[in-house]
Rosetta silent file (secondary structure, phi, psi, omega in degrees, C-alpha in Angstrom):
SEQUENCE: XXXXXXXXXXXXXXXXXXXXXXXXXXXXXXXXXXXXXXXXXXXXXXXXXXXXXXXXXXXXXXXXXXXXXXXXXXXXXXXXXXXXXXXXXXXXXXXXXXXXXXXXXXXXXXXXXXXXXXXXXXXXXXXXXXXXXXXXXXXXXXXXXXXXXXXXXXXXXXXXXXXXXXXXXXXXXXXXXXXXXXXXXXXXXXXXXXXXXXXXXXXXXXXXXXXXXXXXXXXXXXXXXXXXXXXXXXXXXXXXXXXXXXXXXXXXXXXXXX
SCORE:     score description
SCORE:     0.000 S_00000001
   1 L     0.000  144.766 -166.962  -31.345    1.917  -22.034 S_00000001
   2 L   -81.298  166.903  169.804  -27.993    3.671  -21.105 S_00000001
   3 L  -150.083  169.153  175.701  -24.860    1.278  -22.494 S_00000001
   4 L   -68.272    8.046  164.322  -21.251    1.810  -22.297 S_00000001
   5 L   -86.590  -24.138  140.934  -21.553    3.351  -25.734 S_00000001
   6 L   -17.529   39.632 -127.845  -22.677    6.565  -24.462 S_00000001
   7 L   -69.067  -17.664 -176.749  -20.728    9.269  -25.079 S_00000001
   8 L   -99.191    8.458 -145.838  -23.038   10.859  -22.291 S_00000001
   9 L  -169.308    6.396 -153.435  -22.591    7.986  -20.260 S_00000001
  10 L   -55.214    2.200  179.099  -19.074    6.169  -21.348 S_00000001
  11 L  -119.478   -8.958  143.014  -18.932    3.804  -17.562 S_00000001
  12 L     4.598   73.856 -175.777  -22.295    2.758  -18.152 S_00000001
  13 L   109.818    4.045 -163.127  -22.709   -0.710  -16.867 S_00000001
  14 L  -127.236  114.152 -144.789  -19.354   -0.433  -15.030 S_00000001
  15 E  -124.289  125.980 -154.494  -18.836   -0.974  -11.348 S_00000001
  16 E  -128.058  127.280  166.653  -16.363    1.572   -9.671 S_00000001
  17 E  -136.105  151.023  167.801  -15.211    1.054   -5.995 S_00000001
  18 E  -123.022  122.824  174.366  -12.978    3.926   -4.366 S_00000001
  19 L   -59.880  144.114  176.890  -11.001    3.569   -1.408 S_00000001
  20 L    34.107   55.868 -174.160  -11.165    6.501    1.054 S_00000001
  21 L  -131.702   40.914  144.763  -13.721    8.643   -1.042 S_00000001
  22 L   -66.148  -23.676 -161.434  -15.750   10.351    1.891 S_00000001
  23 L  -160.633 -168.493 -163.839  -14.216   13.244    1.343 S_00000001
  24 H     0.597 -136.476 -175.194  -11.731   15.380   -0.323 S_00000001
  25 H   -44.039  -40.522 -172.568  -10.185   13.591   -3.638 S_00000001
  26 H   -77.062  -12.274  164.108  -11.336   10.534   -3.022 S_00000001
  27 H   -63.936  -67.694 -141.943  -15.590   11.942   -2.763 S_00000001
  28 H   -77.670  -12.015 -138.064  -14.264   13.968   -6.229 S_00000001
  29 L  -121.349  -47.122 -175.028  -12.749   10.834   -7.739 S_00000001
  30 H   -96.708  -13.214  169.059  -16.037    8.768   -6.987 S_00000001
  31 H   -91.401   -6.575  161.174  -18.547   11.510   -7.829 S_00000001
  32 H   -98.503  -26.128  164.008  -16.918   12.108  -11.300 S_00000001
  33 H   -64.578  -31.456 -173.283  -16.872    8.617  -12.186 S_00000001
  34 H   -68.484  -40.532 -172.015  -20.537    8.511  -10.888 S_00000001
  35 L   -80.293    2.676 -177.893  -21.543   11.189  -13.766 S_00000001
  36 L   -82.740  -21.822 -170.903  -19.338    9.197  -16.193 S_00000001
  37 L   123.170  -24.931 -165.009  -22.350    6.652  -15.759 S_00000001
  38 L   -73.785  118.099  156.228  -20.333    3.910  -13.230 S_00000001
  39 E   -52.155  153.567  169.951  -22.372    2.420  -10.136 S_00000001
  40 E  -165.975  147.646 -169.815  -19.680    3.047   -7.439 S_00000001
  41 E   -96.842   95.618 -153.095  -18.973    1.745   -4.245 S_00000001
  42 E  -103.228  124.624  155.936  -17.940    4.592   -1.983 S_00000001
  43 E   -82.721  151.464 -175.488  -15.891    3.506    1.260 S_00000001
  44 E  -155.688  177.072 -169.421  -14.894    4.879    4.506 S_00000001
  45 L  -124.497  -59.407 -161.968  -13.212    3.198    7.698 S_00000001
  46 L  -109.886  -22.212 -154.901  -14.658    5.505   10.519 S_00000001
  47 L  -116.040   89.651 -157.495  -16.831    8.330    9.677 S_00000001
  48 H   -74.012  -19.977 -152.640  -20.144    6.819    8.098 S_00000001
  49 H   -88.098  -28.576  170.736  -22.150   10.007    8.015 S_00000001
  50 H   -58.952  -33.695  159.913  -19.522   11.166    4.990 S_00000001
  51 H   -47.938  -72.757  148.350  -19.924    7.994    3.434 S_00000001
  52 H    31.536  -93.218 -149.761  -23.499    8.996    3.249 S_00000001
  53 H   -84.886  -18.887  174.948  -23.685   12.386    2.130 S_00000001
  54 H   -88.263  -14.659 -176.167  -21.644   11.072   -0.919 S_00000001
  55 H   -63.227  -59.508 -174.826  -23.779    7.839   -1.616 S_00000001
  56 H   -30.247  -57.647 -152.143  -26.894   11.050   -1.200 S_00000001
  57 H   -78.988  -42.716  177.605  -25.254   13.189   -3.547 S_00000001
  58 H   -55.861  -41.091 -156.650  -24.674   10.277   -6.170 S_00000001
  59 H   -92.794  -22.084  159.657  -27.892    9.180   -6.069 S_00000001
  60 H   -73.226  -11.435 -172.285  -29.584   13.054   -6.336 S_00000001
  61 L  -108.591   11.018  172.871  -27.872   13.225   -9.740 S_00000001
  62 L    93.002   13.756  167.196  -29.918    9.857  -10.873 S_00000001
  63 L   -66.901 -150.392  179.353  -26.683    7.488   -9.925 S_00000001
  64 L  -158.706  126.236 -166.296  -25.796    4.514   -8.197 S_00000001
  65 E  -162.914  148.296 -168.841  -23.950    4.044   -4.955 S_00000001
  66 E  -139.566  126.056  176.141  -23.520    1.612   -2.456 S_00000001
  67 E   -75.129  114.479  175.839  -22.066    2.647    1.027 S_00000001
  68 E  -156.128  105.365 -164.859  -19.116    0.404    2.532 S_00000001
  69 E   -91.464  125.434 -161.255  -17.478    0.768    5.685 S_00000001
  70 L  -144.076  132.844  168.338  -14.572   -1.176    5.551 S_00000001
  71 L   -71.900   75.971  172.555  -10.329   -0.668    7.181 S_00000001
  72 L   -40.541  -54.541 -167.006   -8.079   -1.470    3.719 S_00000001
  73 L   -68.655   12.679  166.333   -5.220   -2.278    6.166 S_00000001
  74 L  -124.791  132.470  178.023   -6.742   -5.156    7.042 S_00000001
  75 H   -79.630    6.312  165.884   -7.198   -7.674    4.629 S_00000001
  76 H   -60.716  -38.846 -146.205  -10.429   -9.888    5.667 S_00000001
  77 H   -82.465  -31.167  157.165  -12.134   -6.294    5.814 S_00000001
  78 H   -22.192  -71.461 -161.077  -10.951   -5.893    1.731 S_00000001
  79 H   -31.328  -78.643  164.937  -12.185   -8.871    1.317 S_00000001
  80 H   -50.976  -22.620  178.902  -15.714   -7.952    2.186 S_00000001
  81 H   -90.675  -50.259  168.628  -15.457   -4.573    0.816 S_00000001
  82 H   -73.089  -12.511  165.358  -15.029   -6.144   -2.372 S_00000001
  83 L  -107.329  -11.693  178.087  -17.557   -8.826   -2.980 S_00000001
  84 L  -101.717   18.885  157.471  -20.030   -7.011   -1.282 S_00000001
  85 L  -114.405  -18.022  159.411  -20.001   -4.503   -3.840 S_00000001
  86 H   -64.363  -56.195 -168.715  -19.499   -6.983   -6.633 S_00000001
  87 H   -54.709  -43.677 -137.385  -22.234   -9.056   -5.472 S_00000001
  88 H   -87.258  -75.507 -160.719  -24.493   -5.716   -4.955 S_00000001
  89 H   -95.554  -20.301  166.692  -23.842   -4.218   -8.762 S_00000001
  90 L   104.352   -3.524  179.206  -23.288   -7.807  -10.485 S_00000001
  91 L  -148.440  168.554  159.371  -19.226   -6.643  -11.650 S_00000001
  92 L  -141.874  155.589 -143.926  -16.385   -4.922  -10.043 S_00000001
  93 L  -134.073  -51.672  174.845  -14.753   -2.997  -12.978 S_00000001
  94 E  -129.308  114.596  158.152  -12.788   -0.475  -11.566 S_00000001
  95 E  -111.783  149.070  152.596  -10.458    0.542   -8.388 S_00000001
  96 E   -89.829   96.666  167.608   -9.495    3.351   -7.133 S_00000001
  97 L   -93.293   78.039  163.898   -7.037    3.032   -4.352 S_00000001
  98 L   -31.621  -55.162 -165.942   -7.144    5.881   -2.332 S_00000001
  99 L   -79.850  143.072  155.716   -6.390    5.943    1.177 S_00000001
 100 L  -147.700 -171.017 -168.979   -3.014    7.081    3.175 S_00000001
 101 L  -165.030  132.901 -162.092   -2.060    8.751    6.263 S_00000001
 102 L   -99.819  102.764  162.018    0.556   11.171    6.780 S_00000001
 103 L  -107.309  136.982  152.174    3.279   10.973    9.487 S_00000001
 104 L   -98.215   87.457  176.387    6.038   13.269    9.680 S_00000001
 105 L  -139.293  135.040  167.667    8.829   11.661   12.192 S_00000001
 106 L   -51.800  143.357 -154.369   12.456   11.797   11.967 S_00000001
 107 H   -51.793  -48.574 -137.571   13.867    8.387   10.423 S_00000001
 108 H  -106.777   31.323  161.561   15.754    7.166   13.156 S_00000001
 109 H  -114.823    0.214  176.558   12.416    8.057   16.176 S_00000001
 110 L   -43.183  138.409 -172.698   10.490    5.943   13.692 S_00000001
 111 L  -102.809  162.311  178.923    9.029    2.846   15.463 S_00000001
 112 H   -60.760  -46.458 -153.760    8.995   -0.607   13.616 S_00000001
 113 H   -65.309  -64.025  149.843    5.069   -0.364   14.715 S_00000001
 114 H     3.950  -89.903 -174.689    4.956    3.001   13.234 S_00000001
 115 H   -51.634  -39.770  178.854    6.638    1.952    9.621 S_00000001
 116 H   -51.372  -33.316  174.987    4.220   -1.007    9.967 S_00000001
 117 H   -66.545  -61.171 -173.737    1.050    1.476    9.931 S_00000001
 118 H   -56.161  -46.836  127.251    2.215    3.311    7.634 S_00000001
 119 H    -9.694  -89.394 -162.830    2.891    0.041    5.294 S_00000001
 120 H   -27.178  -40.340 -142.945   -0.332   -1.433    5.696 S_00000001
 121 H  -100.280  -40.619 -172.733   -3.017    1.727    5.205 S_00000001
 122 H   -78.534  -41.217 -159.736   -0.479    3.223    1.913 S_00000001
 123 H  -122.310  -15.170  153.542    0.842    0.823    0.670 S_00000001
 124 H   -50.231  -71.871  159.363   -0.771   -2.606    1.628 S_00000001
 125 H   -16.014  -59.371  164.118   -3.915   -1.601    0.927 S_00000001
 126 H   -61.259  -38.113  155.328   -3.580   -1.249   -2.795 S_00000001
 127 H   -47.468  -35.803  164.122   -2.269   -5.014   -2.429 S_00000001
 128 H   -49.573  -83.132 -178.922   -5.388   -5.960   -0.535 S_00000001
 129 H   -44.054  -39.508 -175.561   -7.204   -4.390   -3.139 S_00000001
 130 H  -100.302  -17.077  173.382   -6.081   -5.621   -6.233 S_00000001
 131 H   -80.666   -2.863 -170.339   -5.792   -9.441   -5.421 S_00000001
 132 H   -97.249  -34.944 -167.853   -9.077   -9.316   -4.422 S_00000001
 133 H   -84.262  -22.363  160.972  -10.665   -7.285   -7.496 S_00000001
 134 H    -6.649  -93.923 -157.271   -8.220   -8.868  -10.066 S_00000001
 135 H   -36.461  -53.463 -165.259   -9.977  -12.571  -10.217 S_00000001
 136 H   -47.344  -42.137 -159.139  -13.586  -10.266  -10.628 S_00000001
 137 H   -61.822  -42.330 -148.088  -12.034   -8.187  -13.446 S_00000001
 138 H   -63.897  -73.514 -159.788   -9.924  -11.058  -15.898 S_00000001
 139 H   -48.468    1.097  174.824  -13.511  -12.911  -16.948 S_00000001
 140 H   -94.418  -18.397 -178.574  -14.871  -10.198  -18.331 S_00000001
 141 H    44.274   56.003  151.044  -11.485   -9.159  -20.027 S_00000001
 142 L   172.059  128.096 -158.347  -11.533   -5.437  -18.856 S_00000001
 143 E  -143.478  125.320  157.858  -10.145   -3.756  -15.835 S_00000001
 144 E  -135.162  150.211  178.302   -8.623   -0.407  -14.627 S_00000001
 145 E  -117.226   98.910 -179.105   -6.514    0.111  -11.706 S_00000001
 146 E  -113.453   79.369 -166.242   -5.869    3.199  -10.274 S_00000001
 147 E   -75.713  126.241 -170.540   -3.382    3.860   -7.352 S_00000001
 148 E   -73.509  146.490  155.654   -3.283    7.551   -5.712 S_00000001
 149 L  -112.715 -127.200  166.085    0.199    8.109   -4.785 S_00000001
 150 L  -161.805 -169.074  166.199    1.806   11.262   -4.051 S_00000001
 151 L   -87.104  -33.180  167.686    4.629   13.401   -5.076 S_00000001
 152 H   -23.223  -44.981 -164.253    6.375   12.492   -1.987 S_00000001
 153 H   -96.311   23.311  177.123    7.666    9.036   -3.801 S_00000001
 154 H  -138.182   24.382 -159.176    8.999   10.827   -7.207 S_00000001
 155 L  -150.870   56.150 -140.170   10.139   14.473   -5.038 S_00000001
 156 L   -88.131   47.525  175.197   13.239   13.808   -2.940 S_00000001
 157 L  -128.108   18.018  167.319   12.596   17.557   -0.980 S_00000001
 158 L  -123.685  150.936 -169.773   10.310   16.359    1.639 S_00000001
 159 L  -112.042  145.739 -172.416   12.407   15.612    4.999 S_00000001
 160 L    66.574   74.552  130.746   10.570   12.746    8.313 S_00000001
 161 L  -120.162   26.710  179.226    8.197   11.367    5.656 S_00000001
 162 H   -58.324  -43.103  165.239   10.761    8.211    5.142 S_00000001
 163 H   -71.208  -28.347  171.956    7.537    5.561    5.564 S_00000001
 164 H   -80.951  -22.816 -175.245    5.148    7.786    3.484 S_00000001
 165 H   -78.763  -22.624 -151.063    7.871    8.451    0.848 S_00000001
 166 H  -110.967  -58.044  167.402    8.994    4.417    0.381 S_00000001
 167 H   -30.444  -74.020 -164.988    4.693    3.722    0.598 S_00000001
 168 H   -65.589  -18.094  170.256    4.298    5.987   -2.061 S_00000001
 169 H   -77.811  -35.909  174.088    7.060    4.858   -4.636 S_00000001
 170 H   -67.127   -4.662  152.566    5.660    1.355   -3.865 S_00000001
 171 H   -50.066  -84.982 -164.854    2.471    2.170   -5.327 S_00000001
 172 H   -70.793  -22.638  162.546    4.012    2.648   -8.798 S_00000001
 173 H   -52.337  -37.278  170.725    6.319   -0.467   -8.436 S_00000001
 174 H   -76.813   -8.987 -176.132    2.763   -2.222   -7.966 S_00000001
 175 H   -99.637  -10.489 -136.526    1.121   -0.700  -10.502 S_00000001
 176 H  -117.039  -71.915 -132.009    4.378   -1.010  -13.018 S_00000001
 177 H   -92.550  -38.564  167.303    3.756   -5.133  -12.009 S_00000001
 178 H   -79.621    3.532 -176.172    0.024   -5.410  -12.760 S_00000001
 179 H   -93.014  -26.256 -176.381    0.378   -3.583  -15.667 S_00000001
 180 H   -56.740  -49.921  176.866    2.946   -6.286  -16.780 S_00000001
 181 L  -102.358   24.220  168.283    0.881   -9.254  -15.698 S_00000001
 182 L  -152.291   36.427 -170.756   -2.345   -8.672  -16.328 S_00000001
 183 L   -89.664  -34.815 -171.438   -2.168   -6.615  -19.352 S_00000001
 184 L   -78.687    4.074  172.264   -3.014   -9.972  -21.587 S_00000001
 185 L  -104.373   -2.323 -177.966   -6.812   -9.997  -19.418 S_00000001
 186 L   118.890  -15.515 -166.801   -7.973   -6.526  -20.523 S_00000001
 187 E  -108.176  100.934  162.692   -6.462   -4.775  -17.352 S_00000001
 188 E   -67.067  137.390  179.588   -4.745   -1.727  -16.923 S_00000001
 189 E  -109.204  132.128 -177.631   -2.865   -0.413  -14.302 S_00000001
 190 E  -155.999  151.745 -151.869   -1.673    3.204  -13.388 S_00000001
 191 E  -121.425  127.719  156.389   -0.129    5.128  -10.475 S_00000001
 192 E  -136.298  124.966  170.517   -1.423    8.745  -10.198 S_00000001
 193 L   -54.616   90.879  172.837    0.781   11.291   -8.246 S_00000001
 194 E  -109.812  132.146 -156.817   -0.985   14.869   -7.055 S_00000001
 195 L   -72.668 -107.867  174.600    1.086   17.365   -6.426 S_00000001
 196 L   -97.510   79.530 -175.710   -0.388   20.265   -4.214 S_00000001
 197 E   -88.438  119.087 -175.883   -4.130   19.819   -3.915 S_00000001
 198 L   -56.825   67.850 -176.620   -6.611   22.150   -2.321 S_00000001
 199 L  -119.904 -156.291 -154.787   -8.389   20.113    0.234 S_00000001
 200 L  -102.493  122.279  176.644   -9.849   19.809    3.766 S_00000001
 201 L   171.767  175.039 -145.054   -7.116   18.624    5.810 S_00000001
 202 L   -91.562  114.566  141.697   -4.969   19.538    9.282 S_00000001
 203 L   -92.228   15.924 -161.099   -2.791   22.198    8.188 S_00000001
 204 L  -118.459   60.376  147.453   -1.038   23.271   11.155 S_00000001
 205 L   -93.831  -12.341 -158.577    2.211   21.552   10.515 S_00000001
 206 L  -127.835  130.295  168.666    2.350   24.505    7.594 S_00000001
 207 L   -82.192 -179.537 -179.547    3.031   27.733    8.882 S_00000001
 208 H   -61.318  -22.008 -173.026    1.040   30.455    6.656 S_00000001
 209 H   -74.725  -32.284 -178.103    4.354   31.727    4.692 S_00000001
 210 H   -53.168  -63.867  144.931    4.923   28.156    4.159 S_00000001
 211 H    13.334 -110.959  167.666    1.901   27.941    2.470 S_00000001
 212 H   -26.462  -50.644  178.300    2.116   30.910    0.106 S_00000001
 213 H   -69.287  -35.965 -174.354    5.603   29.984   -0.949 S_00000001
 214 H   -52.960  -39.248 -178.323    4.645   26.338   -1.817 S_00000001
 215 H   -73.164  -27.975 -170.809    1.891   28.309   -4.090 S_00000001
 216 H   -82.662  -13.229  154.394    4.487   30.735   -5.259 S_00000001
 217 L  -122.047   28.292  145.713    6.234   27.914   -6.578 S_00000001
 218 L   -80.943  170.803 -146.807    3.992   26.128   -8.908 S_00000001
 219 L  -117.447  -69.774 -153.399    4.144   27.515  -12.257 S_00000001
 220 L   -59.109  -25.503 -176.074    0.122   27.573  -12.594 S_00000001
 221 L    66.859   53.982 -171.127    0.662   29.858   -9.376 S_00000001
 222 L  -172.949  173.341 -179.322   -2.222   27.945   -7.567 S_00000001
 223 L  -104.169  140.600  151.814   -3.351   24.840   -5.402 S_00000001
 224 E   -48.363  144.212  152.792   -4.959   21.694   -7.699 S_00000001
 225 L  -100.227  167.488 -176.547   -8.512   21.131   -7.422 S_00000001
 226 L   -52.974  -78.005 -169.541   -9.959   17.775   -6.404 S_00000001
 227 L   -21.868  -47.681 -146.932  -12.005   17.921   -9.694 S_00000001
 228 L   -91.740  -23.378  175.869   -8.857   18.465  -11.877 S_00000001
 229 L   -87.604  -29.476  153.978   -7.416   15.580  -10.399 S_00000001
 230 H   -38.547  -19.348 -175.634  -10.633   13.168  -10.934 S_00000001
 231 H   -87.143  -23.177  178.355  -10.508   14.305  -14.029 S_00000001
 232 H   -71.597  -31.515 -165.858   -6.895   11.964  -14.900 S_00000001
 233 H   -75.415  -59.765  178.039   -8.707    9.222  -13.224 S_00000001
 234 H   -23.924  -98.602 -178.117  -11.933    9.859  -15.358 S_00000001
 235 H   -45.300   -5.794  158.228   -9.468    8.931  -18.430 S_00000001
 236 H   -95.128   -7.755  167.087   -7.866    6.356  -16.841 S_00000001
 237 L  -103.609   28.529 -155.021  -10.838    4.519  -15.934 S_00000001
 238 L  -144.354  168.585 -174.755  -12.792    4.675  -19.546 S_00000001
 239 H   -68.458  -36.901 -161.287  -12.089    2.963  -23.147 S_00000001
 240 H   -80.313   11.178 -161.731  -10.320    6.705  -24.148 S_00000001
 241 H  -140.133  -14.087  164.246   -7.447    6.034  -21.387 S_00000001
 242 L    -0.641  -43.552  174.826   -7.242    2.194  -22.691 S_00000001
 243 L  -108.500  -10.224  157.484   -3.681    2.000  -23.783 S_00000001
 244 L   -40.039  110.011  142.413   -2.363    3.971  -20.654 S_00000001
 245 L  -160.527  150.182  168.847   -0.868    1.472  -18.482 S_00000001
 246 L    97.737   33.471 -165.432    2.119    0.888  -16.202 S_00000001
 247 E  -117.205 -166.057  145.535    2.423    4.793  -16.051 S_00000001
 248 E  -125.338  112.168 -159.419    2.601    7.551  -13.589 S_00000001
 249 L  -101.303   96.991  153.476    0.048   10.711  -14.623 S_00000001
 250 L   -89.179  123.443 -142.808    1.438   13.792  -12.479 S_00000001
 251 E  -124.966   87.639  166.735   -1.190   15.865  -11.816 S_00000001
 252 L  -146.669   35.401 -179.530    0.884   19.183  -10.046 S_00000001
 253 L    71.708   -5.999 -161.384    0.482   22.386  -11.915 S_00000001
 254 L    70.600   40.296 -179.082    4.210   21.588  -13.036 S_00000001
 255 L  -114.097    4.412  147.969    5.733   22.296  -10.123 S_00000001
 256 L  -130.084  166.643 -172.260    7.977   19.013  -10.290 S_00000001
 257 L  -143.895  142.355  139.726    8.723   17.414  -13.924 S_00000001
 258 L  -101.042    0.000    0.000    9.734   14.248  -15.199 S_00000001
């Protein structure tokens, strides 16, 4: 029998749910935890057949996945996204909070309704999320918490992002506050920022030069891969990433520093 003692296997027994992990980081984020050993609960809001093909693909390598289409900004639909994957695998162990959405609009065409979207799905969500899986985590006395941010909320060089930039710093104020109060149950908390990651997504806000130059100024001289960022979570959601909490892990090639 596998156990969480596994060195082949260290999430063994350990119940993973990821927010927004159909695709790009959040697929790489729940398919590297899945080979860590972790049942995981892969979510989506509209597009079930990606949900799917990642439940498939967990489950071709001899995992365990559970499909669950659920909207984080609303919080009934949390609700349900979280006990029915606790109920399903018998724990919930680990989050991943995943999802945003990217507007560009100049501050002052912003709409209230607007900042309000933008609120809910970045930075709500992870609120949503963690009151619900909290209560599951403290009896067991062990927890990890992982909120994606971005570089946007530590990088004061991108201009119209004012609701994705103020979302994303509020991630690590929330993560900074669960690491504080719920550090005495076992539970860690951590905010991780990725800088320029190579994934599937609407580029044609970036002209091609733009591009290149963005690449020309990381130090590594490259785009992140999903994997390399899955790979910070991988140690932040195992016994070796244990005393990590309240932090922010920037995962961007260097191309900003703290």
């Amino acid at each position: 029998m596998v156990t969480a003692a596994n060195p082949l296997a260290p999430l063994a027994g350990r119940t993973a749910l990821v927010t927004g992990s159909g695709r790009n980081i959040g697929r790489a984020i729940a398919l590297s935890l899945a080979a860590q050993g972790a049942q995981v609960v892969v979510n989506g809001h509209s597009d079930r057949a990606a949900v799917d093909g990642v439940v498939d693909e967990i489950r071709a390598q001899g995992g365990k996945a559970l499909g669950v289409m659920a909207d984080v900004s609303v919080d009934a639909e949390v609700a349900r996204l979280v006990h029915t994957g606790a109920e399903h695998f018998g724990s919930m162990d680990i989050v991943v909070s995943n999802v945003g959405i990217r507007r560009k609009q100049p501050y002052l065409q912003i709409t209230p309704e607007q900042w309000d979207e933008v609120m809910r799905t970045n930075l709500s969500a992870a609120f949503y999320l963690t009151r619900h899986a909290i209560p599951l985590m403290q009896p067991r006395r062990w927890g990890r918490i992982v909120l994606i941010s971005g570089f946007d909320g530590f990088w004061g060089q991108v201009t119209h992002r004012a609701h994705n930039i103020t979302a994303k710093a509020g991630l690590h104020g929330l993560s900074m506050a669960l690491a504080r109060e719920f550090g005495v149950d076992g539970i860690t908390a951590n905010t991780v920022a990725p800088g320029a990651i190579d994934t599937v997504r609407d580029w044609s806000q970036y002209t091609h030069q733009q591009r290149e130059q963005l690449e020309k100024e990381i130090p590594l001289g490259r785009y992140g891969t999903t994997d390399e960022l899955a790979a910070a979570c991988d140690l932040l959601c195992g016994d070796r990433g244990g005393f990590i909490s309240g932090q922010v892990i920037h995962v961007n090639g260097g191309h900003y520093m703290y």
